[in-house]
C-alpha positions in Angstrom: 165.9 107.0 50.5 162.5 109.2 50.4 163.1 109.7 54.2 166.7 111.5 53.9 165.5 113.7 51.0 162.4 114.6 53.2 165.0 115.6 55.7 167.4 117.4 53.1 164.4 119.3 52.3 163.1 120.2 55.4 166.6 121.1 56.6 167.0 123.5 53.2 163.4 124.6 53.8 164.6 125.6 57.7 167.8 127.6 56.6 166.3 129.4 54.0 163.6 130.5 56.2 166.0 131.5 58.6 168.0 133.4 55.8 165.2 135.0 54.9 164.4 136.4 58.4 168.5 137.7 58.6 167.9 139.5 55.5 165.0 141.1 56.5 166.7 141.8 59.9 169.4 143.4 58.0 167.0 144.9 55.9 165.5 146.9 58.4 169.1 147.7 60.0 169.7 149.7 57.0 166.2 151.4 57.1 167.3 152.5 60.5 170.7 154.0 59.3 169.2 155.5 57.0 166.7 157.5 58.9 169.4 158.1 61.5 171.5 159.8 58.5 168.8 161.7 57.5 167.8 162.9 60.9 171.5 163.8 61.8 172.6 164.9 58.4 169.4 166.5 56.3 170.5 169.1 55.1 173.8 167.7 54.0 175.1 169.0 49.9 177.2 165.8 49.6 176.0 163.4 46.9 174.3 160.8 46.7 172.8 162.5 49.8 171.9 165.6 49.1 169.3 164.3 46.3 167.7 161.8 48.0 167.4 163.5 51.3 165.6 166.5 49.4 163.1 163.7 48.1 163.0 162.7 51.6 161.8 166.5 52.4 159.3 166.3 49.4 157.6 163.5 50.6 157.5 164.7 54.1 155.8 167.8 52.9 153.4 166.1 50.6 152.1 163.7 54.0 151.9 167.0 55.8 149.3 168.1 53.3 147.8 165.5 53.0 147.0 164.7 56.3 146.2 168.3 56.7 143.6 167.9 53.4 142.2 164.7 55.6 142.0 165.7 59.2 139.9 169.1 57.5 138.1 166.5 55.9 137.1 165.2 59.4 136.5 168.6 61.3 140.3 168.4 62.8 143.4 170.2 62.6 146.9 168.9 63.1 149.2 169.8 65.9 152.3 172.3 64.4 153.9 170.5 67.2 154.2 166.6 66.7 151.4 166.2 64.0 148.8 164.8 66.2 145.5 164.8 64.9 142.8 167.0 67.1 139.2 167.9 67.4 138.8 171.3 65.7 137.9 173.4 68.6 141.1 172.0 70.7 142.8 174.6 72.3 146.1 172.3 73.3 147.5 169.4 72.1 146.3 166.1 74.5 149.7 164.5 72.6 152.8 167.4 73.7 150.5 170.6 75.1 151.4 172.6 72.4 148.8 175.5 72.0 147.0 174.5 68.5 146.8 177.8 66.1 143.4 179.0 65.8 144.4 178.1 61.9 145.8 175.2 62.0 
């Protein structure tokens, strides 16, 4: 009766939630790969690579100026080194050390 179908459905309800948390699992999995590929492999020529890696390298270099455009925005610069956001007048980076370009 109503009680089995409210157990049907709450059993249905359970596995699809836990579907749904394997497929985002996987999900992410492949995210991973694929930043490990990239990492490994950027500046590979074989396709379907070599296109999407250089959009890869496009968007990279657009967040670079733009967090470059923001952190001058706030009286900052960015480390060359790891991208850390500073205080203008910083001589080092406090996030590697690196010594910050009087231009940066």
């Amino acid at each position: 009766g109503a009680v089995n179908k409210t157990k049907e459905v709450a059993g249905i309800t359970k596995l699809t939630a836990s579907i749904n948390s394997a497929n985002n699992k996987l999900d992410s999995l492949y995210i991973e790969i694929g930043k490990a590929y990239a990492e490994k492999y950027g500046d590979t020529e074989e396709e379907p690579f070599a296109g999407l890696l250089q959009s890869v390298r496009e968007q990279k270099r657009v967040i670079a100026e733009k967090e470059a455009e923001k952190a001058m925005m706030k009286g900052e610069k960015i480390c060359p080194a790891c991208g850390a956001s500073m205080p203008e007048k910083t001589a080092f980076c406090s996030q590697c050390g690196a010594k910050m370009d009087s231009d940066s």
